[in-house]
N, C-alpha and C positions, 0 to 999 in steps of 0.2 A: 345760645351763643349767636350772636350779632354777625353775619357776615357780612365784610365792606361792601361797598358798589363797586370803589374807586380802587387803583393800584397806582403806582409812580414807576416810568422808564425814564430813562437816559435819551436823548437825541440831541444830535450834532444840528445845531441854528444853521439854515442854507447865507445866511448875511453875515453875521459875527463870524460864525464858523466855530462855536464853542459849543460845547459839552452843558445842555442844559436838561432842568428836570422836567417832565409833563408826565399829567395825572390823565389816565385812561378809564374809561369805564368799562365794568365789566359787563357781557352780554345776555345773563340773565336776571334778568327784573320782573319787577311783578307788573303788570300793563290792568289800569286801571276802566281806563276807558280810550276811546278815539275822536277825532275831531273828524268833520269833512273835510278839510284843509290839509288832514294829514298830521295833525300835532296828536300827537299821546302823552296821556297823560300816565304815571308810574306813580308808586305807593312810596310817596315819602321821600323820592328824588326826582331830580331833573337833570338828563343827562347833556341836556341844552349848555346847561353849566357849563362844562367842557370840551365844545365844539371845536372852540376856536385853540391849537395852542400857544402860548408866547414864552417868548425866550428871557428870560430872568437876568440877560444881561444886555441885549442891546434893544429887545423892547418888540421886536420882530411878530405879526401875530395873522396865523394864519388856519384855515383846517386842515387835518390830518395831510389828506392827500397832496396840497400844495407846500406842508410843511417840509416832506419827504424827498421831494420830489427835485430833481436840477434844474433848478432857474436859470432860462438866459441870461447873458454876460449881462445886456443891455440893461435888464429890469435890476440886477444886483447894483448895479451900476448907481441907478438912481434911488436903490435902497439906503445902499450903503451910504450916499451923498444924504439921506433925509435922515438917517437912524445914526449911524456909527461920530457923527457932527453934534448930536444932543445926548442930553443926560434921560433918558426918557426909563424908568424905573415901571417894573411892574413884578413886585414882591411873589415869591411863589407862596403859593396857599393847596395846600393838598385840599384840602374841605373849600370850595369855594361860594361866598356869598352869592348873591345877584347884584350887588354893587360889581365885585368883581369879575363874572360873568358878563353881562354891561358892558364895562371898560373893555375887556377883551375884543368884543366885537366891534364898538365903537375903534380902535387900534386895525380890529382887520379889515374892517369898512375904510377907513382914513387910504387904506396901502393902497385897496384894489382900485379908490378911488385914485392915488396916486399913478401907477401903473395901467391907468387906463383897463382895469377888467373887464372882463366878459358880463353880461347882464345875466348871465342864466347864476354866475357864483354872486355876484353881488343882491338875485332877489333872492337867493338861499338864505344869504346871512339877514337880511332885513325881516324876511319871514322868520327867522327862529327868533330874533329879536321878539317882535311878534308874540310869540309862543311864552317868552319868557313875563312877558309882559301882561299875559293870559292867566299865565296860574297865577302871577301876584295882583291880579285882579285890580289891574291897571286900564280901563279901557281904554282912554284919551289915548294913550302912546300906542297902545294896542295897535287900534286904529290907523293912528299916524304912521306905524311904520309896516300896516297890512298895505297902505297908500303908495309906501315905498317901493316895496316888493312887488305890486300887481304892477306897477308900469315896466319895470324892471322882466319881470317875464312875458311881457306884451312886447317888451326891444327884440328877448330873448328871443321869441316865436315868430319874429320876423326877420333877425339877421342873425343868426346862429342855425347851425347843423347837428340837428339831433340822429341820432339817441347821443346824450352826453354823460357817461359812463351809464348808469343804469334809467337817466331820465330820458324819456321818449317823449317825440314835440306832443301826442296826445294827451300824458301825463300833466305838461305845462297847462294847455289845454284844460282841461281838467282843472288843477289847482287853481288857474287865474276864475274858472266861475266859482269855486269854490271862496275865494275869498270875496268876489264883489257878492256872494252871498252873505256874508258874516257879513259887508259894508254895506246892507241895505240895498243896495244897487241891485236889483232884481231883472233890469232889462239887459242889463250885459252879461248879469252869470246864463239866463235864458239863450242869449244870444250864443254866447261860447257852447253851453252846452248843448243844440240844438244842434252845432257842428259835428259833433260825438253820437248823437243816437241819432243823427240822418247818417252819419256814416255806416253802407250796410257792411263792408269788408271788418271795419271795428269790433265788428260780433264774436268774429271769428278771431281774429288775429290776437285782440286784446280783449278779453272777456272780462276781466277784472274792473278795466278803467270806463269799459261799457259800463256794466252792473254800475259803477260807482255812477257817473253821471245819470241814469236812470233813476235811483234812490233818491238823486238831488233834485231830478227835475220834478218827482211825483213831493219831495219834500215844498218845492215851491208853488206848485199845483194849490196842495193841502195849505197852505198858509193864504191865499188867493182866496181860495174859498172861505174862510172864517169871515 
């Protein structure tokens, strides 16, 4: 017997204000492999798919926790003035493609661009972009939108206040050498990471994100040498 990944709830759109459907994933999958950047890869799905949700009537699309959550007057304000004025359609789909996936995000990249977002949620979504663009074994886009993302957490790690719910500014740290490694760029992941294993407090405080940078800088090492 086949068990789904995927289930469907009910949530009130914080813009429209209607009763629409979003597809959730369920929390145990099978974890294939890992990236250094943080992407995991899953046996047979991708939960990337379903990040972003959008509202099936006025086209609203955002993740979870900004979907939930009460928006200032200000920003529904100029939601409402961009969304609820167009016919802007995005069909529900329980099973969703990577076309659709895509669109999704391209819809919550448009907003946070509108609203002026924060760069630590706008290099989220360019990075899972990213990600998605990884297993369909896309590089060019890959690429282009790893390019997105890493300045976008370079804004992040200068004008934002971490920890930002579970991300810590070392975290970012981290992920930005992580991907100017995947982008070739070996003197800036060097550079970032260098910041992390000369920090001696890091040892102790974040052992995790230590070890990680380690792994990567002895991975960069080893690739130097050949």
């Amino acid at each position: 017997m086949t068990v789904r990944k995927t289930f469907v709830v009910e949530r009130v759109c914080p813009v429209c204000e209607k009763m629409t459907r979003i597809v959730k994933t369920r929390s145990r999958l099978n974890v294939l492999a890992r990236d250094m950047d943080g992407c995991i890869h899953y046996e047979n799905f991708n939960p990337c798919y379903y990040t972003i949700w959008v509202c099936e009537h006025c086209g609203f699309a955002a993740d979870e926790a900004t979907f939930i959550s009460k928006l200032p007057e200000r920003y529904l304000k100029v939601l409402r003035n961009a969304l609820l004025t167009r016919n802007i359609k995005f069909p529900f789909n329980e099973e969703r493609t990577i076309e659709n996936a895509l669109t999704a995000f391209r819809l919550a990249l448009k907003y946070q661009e509108i609203l002026k977002g924060k760069s630590s949620k706008r290099a989220k979504y360019n990075h899972q972009v990213a990600w998605i663009y990884r297993e369909d074994g896309d590089k060019y886009m890959e690429e282009e939108f790893l390019k997105r993302a890493v300045e976008f957490y370079e804004d992040a790690l200068a004008t934002e206040h971490f920890p930002i719910g579970n991300l810590t500014d070392n975290a970012v740290t981290y992920i930005i050498a992580a991907i100017y490694w995947r982008l070739g760029e070996m003197q800036k992941a060097t550079l970032y990471l260098s910041q992390l294993i000369n920090d001696q407090e890091l040892r102790q405080s974040d052992p995790r994100i230590y070890d990680k940078a380690r792994d990567l800088w002895q991975e960069i090492r080893a690739k130097r040498k050949k």
